[in-house]
Phi, psi and omega in degrees: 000138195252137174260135181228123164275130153327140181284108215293152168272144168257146190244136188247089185295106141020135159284303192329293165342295181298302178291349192269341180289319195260015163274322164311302198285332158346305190280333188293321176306316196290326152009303197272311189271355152312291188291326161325306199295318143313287187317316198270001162223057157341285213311331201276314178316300189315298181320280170284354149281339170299319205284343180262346181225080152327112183119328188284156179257113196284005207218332175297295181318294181267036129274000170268313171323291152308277164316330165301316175272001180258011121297309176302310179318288184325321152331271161273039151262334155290314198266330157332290178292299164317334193263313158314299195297016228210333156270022172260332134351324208019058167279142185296302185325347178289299214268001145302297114027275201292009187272309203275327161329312179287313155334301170315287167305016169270287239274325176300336170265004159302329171311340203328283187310288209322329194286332181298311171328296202284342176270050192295135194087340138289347199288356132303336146262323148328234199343342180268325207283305122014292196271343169262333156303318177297323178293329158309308196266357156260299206312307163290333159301313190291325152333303181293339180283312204284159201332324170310305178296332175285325168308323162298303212274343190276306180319335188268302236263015178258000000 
């Protein structure tokens, strides 16, 4: 018995597209150098939560401090690149998911002062780390927006 498999359609993703995954992955990468940039400096964290809460069990605070900010990094450095890579299928629902995701992460550099505190002295790298993620993540909403890209996605989900 012989079996014939259907012929798969090949989908030809967009420069738009192709570029906004790598603007993603851009971001998943700064990700990666956030949380380095936490982990290896616990000790800087501890320091200005003590100096802010005098009296507070200063190594409880940042060890809370360091997890609070090393999950979301993790998060999304795992969920980005999956999600970026997924928009090449060109199901509309991809480039919604990874919309609203940037969305979050727009709205997430509202941390900022908070971040400077616990970083003192840092704060010129914080603000670069920060100011070049933003620039990945409107450069891929706007990829993902243009004329081009709605035509893959309306065209792929038919």
């Amino acid at each position: 018995m012989t079996t014939t498999l259907a012929p798969t359609r090949s989908i030809t993703v967009p420069t738009s597209v192709r570029r906004a995954q790598l603007a993603i992955f851009a971001v998943a990468a700064i990700h990666v150098l956030a949380l380095a940039l936490v982990l290896t400096h616990r000790d800087v964290i501890a320091g200005a939560l003590a100096a802010s809460h005098p009296g507070a069990d200063a190594d409880a605070l940042a060890g809370a401090a360091v997890w609070q900010a090393a999950i979301p990094h993790i998060v999304l450095a795992v969920l980005l690149p999956l999600r970026a890579r997924r928009l090449g299928n060109g199901k509309p629902a991809s480039r919604i998911i990874v919309t609203v995701v940037l969305g979050v992460q727009l709205l997430a550099h509202a941390s900022l002062p908070m971040t400077l505190g616990e970083l003192p002295g840092y704060g010129a790298w914080v603000i670069a780390v920060q100011a070049v993620s933003l620039v990945f993540e409107v450069a891929a909403l706007v990829l993902l927006w243009t004329k081009e890209s709605t035509v893959f996605f309306r065209s792929a989900s038919r």
